[in-house]
N, C-alpha and C positions, 0 to 999 in steps of 0.2 A: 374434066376434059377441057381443053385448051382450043378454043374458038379458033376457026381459018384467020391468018393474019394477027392474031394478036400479040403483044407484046413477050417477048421473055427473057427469063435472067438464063446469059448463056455464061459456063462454069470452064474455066482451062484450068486443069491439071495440072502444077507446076512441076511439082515430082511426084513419081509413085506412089509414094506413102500418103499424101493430100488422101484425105478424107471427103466426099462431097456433102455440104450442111443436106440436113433432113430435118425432119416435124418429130419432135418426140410423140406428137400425139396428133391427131385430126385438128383437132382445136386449138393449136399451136399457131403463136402470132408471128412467132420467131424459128427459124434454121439453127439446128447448131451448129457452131463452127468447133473446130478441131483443131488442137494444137499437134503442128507436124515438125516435128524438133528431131536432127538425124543425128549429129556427133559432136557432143552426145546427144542423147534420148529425153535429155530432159533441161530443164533451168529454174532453177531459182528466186523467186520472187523478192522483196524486200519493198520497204516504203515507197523507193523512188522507182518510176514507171521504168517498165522493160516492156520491149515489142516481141511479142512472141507470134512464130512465122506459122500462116497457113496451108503453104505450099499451092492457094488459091489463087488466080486473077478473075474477076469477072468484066463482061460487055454487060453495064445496062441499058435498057433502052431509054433513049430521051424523053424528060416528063416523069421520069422515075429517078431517086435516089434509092440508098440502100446505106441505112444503120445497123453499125454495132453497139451491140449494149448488154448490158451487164446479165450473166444470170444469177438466178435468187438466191441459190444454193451456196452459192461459192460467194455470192454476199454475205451472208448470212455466218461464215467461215472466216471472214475479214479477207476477205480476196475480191479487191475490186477490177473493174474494167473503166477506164475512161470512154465516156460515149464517144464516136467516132463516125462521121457524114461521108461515105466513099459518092463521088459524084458518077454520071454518067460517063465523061469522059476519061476517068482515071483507066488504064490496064496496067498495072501494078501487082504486085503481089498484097494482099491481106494480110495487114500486119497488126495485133489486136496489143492494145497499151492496158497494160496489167500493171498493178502496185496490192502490198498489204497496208492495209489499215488498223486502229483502232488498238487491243493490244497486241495484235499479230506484228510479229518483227520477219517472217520467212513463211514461205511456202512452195512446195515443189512443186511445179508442172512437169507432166511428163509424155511423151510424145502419146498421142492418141486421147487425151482427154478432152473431155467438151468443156471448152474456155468463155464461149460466149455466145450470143445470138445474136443472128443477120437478120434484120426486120425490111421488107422490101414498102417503100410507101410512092406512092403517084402525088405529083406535086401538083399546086394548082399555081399558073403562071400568070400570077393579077399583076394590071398595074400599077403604080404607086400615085399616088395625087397627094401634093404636099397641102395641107391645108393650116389654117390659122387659129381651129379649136376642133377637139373632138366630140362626138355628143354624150351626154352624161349615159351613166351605166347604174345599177344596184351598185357594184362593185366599187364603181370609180376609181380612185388611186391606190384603193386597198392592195397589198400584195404579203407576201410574206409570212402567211399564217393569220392574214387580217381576216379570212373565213371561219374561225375558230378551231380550225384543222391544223392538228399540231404534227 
């Protein structure tokens, strides 16, 4: 239940067919989004990125953004999603950047599928201070798999 005054993602309809993201499950980090494709019903995928339409705009509220990002399923199928930062200011329609990968040369999207997940995060708004060294870490410069996590 949603506290008096608190923050929320409010959702515009751009056309009737727009799907509104939901929680597959309780425990769900991510909304799905909905691919809302009208004439025709569907599009075609390929290596190079196509925007496929949600028929959504959202108001976030300030101190929040709201990411798209890939889901596991359709990864996993060689259907990527490029991650995607919608700011608070945008009212835009959602447009989700799709490519195939890997040996995947095509894939159909078709209107009403679940293409991606909207992850809503609260930003923390630090200042910056330009300094002249950092203090040492475990880590230090390590990056890249320097964890042994491959």
């Amino acid at each position: 239940m949603k506290a008096p005054g608190a923050p929320v993602l409010k959702v515009l309809r751009l056309r009737p067919a727009a799907q509104i993201p939901l929680r597959a499950t309780s425990g769900s980090s991510g909304l799905d989004l909905v691919a809302c494709l009208e004439d025709p019903p569907w599009k075609d995928l390929s290596p190079d990125p196509v925007l496929i339409p949600t028929g959504l705009a959202l108001e976030i509220p300030f101190g929040h953004d709201v990411t798209i990002r890939p889901r596991s399923g359709l990864s996993l199928q060689g259907v990527g999603v490029l991650l995607g930062t919608i700011d608070a200011d945008y009212r835009g329609e959602l447009l989700v950047s799709m490519h195939t990968f890997g040996s995947r040369t095509s894939y159909r999207i078709n209107h009403g599928d679940r293409i991606a997940q909207l992850v809503i995060c609260q930003l923390a708004d630090l200042p910056l201070l330009e300094v002249g060294e950092l203090s040492p870490s475990e880590r230090d410069t390590g990056g890249h798999g320097s964890t042994g996590v491959r």
